[in-house]
C-alpha positions in Angstrom: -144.2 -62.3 134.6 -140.9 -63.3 133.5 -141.6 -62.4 129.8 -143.1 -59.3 131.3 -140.1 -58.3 132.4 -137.6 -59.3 129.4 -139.8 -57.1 127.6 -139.0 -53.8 130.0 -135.6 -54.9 129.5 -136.1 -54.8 125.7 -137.4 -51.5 125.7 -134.5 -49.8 128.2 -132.0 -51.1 125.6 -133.4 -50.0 122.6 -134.5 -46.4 124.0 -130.8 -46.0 125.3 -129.6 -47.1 121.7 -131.8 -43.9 120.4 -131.0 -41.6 123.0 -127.2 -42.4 121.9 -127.9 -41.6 118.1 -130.1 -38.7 118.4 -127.4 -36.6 120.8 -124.4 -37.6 118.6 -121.7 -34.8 119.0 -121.0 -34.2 115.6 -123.7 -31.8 114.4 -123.4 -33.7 111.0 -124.9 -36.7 112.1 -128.1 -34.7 112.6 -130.9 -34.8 110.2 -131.1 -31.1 109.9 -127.4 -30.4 108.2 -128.0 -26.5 107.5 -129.2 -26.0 111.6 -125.4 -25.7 112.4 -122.4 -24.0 110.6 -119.3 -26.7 109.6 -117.4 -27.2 112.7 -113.6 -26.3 111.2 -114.9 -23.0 108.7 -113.7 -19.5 110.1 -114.5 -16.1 109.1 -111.7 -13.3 109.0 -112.3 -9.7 109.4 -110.0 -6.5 109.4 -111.0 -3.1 110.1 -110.8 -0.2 108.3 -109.3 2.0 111.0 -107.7 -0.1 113.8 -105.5 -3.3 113.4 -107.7 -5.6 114.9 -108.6 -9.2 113.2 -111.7 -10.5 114.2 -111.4 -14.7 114.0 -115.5 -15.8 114.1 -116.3 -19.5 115.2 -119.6 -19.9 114.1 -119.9 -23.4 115.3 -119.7 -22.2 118.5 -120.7 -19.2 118.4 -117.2 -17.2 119.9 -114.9 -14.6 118.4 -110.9 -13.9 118.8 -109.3 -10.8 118.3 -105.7 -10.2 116.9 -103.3 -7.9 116.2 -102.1 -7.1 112.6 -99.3 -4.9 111.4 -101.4 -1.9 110.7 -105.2 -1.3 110.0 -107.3 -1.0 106.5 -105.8 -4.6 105.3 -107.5 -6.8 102.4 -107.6 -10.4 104.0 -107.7 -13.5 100.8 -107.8 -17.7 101.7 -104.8 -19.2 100.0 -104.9 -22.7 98.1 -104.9 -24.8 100.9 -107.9 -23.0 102.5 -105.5 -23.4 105.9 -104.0 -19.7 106.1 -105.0 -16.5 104.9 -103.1 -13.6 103.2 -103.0 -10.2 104.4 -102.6 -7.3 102.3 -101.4 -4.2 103.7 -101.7 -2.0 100.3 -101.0 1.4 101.6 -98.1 0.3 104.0 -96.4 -2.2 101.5 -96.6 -5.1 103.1 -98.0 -8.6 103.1 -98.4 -11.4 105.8 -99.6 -14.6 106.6 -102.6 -16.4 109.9 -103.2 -19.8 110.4 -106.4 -20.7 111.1 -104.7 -24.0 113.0 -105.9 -26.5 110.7 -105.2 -28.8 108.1 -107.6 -31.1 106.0 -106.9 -34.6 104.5 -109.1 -35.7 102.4 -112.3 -36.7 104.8 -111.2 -35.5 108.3 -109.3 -32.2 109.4 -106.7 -32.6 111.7 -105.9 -29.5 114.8 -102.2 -28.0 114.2 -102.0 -25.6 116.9 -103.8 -22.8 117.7 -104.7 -19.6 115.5 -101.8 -17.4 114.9 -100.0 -15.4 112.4 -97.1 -17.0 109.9 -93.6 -15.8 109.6 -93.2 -15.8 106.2 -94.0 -11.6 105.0 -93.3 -9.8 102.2 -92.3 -5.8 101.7 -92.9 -4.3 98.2 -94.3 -1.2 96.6 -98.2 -1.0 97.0 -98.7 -4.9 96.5 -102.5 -5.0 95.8 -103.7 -8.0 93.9 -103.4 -11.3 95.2 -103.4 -15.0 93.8 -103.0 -18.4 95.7 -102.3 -21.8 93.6 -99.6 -24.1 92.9 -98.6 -23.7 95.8 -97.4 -20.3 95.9 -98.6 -17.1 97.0 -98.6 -13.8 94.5 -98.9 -10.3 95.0 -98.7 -8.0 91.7 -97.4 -4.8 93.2 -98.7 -1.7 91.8 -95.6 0.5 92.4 -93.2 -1.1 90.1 -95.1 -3.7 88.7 -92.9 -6.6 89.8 -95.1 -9.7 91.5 -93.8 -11.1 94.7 -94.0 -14.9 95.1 -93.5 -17.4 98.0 -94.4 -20.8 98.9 -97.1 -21.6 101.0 -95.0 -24.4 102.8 -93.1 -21.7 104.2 -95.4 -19.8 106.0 -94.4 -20.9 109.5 -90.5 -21.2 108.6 -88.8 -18.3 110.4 -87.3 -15.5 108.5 -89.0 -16.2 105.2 -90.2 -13.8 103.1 -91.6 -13.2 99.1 -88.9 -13.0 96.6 -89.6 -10.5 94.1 -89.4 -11.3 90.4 -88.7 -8.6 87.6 -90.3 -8.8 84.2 -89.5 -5.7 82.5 -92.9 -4.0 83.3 -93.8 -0.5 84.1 -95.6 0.5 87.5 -99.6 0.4 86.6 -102.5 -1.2 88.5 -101.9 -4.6 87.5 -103.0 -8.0 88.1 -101.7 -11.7 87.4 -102.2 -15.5 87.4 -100.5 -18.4 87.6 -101.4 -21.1 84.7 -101.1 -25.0 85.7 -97.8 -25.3 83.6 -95.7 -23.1 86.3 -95.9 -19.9 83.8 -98.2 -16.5 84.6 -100.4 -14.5 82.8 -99.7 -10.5 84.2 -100.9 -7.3 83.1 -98.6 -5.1 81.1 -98.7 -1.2 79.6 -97.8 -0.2 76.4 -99.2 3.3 77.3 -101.6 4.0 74.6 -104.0 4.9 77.3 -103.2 7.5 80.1 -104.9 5.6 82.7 -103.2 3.1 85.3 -105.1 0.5 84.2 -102.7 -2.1 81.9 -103.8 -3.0 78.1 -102.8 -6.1 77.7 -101.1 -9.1 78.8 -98.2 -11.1 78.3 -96.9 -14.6 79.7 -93.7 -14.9 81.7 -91.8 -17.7 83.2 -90.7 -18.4 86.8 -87.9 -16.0 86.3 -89.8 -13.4 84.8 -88.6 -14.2 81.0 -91.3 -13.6 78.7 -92.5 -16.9 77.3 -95.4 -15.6 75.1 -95.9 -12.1 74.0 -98.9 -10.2 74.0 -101.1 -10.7 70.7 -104.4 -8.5 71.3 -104.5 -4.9 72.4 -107.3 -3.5 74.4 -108.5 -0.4 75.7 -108.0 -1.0 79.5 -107.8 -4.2 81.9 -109.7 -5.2 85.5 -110.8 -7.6 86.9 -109.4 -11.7 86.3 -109.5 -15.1 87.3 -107.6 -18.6 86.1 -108.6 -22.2 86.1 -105.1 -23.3 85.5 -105.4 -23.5 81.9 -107.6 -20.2 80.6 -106.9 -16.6 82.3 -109.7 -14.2 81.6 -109.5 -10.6 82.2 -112.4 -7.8 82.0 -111.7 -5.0 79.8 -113.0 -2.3 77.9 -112.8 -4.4 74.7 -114.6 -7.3 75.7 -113.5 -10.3 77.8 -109.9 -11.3 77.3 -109.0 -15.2 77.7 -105.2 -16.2 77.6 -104.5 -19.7 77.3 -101.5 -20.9 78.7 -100.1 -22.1 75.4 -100.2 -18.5 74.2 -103.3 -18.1 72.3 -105.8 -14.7 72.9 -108.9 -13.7 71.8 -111.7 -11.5 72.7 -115.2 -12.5 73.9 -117.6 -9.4 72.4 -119.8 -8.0 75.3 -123.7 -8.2 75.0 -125.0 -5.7 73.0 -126.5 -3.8 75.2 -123.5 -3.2 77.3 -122.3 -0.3 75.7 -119.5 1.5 77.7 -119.9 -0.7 80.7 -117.4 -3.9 80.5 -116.5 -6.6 83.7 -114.1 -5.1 86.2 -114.7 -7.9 88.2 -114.4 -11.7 87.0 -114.8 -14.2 89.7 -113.9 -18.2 89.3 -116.1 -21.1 89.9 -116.1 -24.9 90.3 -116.5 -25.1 86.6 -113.8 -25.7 83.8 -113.8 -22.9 81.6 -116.9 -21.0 82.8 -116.4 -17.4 85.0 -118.6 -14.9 86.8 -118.4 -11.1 85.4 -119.8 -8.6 87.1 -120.3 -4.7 86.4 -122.1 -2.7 88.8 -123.5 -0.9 85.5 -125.3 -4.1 84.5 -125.0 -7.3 87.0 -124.0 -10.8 87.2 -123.5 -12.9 83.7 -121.8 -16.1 83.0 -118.6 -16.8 80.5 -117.7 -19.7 78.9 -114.6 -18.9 77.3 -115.0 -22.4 75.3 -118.6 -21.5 74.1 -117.2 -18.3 74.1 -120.6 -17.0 75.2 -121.8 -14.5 78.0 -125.0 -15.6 79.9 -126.8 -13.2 81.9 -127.1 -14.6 85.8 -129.0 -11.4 87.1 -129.5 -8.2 85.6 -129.7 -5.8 87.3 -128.0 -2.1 88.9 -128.9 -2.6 92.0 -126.4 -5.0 93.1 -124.3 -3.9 96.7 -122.2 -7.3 96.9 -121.5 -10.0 94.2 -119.7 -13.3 95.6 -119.2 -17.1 94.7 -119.6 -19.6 97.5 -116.7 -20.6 99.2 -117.1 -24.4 97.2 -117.5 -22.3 93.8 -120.4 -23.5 93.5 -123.0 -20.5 93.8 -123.6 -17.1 93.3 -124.9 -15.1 96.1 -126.1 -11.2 95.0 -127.0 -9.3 97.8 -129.0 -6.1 96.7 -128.9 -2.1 98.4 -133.1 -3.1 99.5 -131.7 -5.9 101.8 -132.6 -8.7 99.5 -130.5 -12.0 99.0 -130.3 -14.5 96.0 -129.1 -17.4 95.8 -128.0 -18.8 92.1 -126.7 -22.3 91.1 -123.9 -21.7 89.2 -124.6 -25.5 87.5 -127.6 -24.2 85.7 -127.8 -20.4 86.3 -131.4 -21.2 88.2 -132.4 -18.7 91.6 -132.3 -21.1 94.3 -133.3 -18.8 97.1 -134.6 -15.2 97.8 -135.4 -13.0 100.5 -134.9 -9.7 102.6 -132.6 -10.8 105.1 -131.6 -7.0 106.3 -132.5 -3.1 106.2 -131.8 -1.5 103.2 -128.2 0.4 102.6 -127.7 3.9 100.8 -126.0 3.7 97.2 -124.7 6.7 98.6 -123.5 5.1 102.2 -119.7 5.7 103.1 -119.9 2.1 105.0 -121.8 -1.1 103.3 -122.0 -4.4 104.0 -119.5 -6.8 103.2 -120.8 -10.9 102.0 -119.8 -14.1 102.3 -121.4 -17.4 101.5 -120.5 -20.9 102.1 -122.9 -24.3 101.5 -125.3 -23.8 104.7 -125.0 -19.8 105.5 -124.6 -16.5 104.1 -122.1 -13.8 106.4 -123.0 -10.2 106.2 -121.1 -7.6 108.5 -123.7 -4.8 109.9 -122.6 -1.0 109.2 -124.3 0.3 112.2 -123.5 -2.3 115.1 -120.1 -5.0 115.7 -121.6 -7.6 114.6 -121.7 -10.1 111.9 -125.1 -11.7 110.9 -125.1 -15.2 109.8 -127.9 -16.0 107.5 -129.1 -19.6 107.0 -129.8 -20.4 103.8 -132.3 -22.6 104.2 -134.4 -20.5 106.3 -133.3 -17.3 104.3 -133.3 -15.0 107.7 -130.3 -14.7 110.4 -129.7 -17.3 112.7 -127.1 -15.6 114.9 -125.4 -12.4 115.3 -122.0 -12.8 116.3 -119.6 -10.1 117.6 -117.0 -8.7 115.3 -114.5 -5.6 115.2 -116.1 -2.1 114.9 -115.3 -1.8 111.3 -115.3 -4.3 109.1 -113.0 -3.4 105.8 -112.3 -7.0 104.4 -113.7 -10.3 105.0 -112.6 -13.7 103.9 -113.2 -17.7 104.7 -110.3 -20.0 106.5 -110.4 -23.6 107.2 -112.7 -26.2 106.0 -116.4 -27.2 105.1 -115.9 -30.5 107.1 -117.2 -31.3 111.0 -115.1 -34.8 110.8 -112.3 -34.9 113.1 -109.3 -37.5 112.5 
């Protein structure tokens, strides 16, 4: 009897011990990892014809709405992955949210709630955008001067971008900033009569040109930096700047013929980019190899974008249908029809996102945002969102480990 009843005693203990382990709060402890989304990542959405920001939990499954300075504005993560930048193109301005946290190292840490910054900036038609080093960079179109500011200053009261001047002409520009403190920007020299810049020079802090441009080409969009290689799209090929000064051309595939990258997109890789084209697809550059590799061929392609860790490619198509590519090894991971097709011809498409676990596609015909597990390769959730979605962008962290 009495060994009887040690071993009832046995068995209470041990099936409280798993009860404790398999209802763990932190939805990482669970054996399914993809089931959930990270518990501190955030999506940001403007709208296209009121000011509203739409701030989606999709941990638990809630949305925020708040008020920008005006409507139609192009939302970017800055270095930190703590605040976004926001882009007000047509009203030339620029501020700053906080998604109210901050990560360190293994654990992210609640500073306050979500809220816009005080640092802003007021330029003419600022319209691309760059965060590293630190700083935050707008190359405005108007008068081709960039803006800069630090990100430590977004929440100190009265501060704003300070302009810096390097002898170029308005056009639509772009810039980046290299490792050693100088930047790569877009300059004219007008032997073209479109906006677009032909080549690129590299200035200092103060806007003093430090390296001159070396190759001409027929017309620049599109660029991305690793710190130590800038590489623009253009007409001529791919351009890569190094930051000591050196440019060369990558040739485009053969079979490109007028089509070039207007879009080059950076990944968790030294030296290796995304291009895209809309004419021909996805391809991979390695500006050491100095090769181009295609990823997906294809003209079909509605949305092109790298995961939030760099790490993948996700293509989602006009028939509904989303891949998956490892950017390590170029190989399709995943693929399905995850929603109705879209018109080439639609005035309204989908916008994507993707981080490690889900995919995030805003709907054109309802407010919502449909959040695609990529495991499953179907949506797991719809969650509420403003009416229009215009831009679309990731803040905070890939991390469920509080401090």
């Amino acid at each position: 009897m009495k060994n009887h009843f040690l071993k009832l005693i046995a068995i209470f203990f041990v099936s409280i011990a798993t009860f404790s382990c398999t209802n763990d709060d932190d939805d990482d402890s669970s054996n399914d990892l993809t089931s959930k989304e990270h518990k501190y990542l955030r999506v940001l959405v403007s709208d296209g014809t009121s000011t509203n920001l739409s701030l989606v939990n999709p941990y638990l499954q809630t949305t925020e709405f708040f008020t920008a300075k005006f409507a139609k504005s192009y939302l970017y993560t800055t270095e930190s992955q703590r605040f976004a930048g926001i882009v007000h193109r047509e009203n030339n301005m620029f501020e700053t949210f906080d998604s109210g946290y901050e990560f360190h190292g293994d654990h992210v840490d609640v500073r306050g709630t979500p809220k816009f910054g005080a640092l802003t900036g007021v330029s003419l038609l600022p319209t691309h955008f760059k965060s590293s080093y630190g700083k935050l960079i707008t190359f405005n179109d108007g008068d081709g001067t960039l803006s800069i500011g630090n990100e430590a200053d977004i929440h100190v009261e009265g501060a704003t971008l300070q302009t810096i001047n390097a002898g170029l002409t308005a056009h639509h520009g772009a810039m980046t900033a290299f490792s050693n403190g100088t930047y790569a920007v877009t300059e004219k020299d007008n032997s073209s009569t479109s906006t677009l810049p032909e080549r690129v020079k590299i200035i200092n802090a103060n806007g003093i040109t430090v390296h001159a441009s070396t190759i001409a080409t027929g017309g620049i969009h599109g660029n991305a930096s690793d710190g130590t290689y800038a590489v623009f799209g253009s007409s001529s090929g791919v351009l890569v700047v190094q930051s000591n000064g050196q440019q060369n051309l990558i040739s485009l595939p053969s079979n490109f013929e007028t089509a070039w990258f207007g879009t080059i997109l950076e990944t968790a890789f030294d030296g290796k980019f995304v291009g895209y084209t809309a004419a021909k697809g996805a391809y991979l550059i390695d500006v050491v190899a100095e090769t181009i590799t295609p990823i997906i061929e294809s003209t079909s392609i509605m949305q092109c974008k790298v995961s939030y860790n760099l790490n993948k490619l996700g293509v989602l198509l006009y028939s509904g249908d989303l891949k998956i590519f490892n950017l390590s090894n170029l190989s399709l991971e995943k693929d399905n029809n995850v929603i109705s097709p879209t018109a080439t011809s639609a005035a309204s498409k989908p916008l994507l996102l993707l981080s490690d676990r889900f995919a995030y596609i805003t709907s054109t015909s309802t407010s919502e945002l449909f959040q695609i597990n990529l495991s499953k390769m179907s949506v797991a959730q719809k969650l509420t969102i403003t009416d229009n979605p215009f831009s679309m962008t990731f803040m905070g962290y890939e991390n469920s480990t509080d401090h």
